[in-house]
N, C-alpha and C positions, 0 to 999 in steps of 0.2 A: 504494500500500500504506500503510495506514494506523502510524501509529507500535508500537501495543502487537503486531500484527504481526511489525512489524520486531523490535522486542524479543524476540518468542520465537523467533524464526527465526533469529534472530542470537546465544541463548543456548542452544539446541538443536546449533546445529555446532560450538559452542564447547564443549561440554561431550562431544559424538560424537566429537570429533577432537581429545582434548588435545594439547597440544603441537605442533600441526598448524598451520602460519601459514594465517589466512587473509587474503586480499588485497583492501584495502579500494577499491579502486577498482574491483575487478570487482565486491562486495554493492553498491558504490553505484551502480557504471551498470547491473546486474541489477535490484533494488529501484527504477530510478528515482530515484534520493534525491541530493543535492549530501553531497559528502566529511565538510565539516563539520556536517551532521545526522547523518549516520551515528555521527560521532566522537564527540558530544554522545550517541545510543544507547550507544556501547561504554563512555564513559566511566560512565554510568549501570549498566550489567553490573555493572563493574568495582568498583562503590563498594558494589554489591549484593554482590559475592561475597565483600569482601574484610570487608564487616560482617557477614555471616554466617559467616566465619571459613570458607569452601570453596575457597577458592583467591583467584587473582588474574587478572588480565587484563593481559598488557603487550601497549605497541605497537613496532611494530617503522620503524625511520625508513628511509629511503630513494624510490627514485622507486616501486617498486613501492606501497609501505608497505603496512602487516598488522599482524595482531592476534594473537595466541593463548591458548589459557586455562592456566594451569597452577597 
């Protein structure tokens, strides 16, 4: 899956599902993709949403780790 993909599909469940964790090792072994591409995706969201003034992006630490939009 190509990046800009990954980008909409990853800003599409984020914004379907606020508040909703989602769990970054299942979208990177789902998408194919290593954890830290992904992370490098979200953090890119993140910088989008939070200069557009629409919200924020955190992540969440632990073994699982996750993401959510709020």
């Amino acid at each position: 899956m190509q990046r800009q993909e990954r980008l909409i599909r990853l800003t599409q469940r984020l914004v379907e599902q606020p508040a909703a964790p989602l769990h970054v090792t299942q979208l990177a072994d789902r998408w194919g993709v290593a954890k830290s591409t992904l992370s490098e995706d979200i953090a890119l969201v993140r910088e989008t949403f939070v200069g557009a003034g629409t919200g924020n992006v955190e992540t969440m630490a632990g073994v699982q780790g996750g993401v959510r939009y709020r």
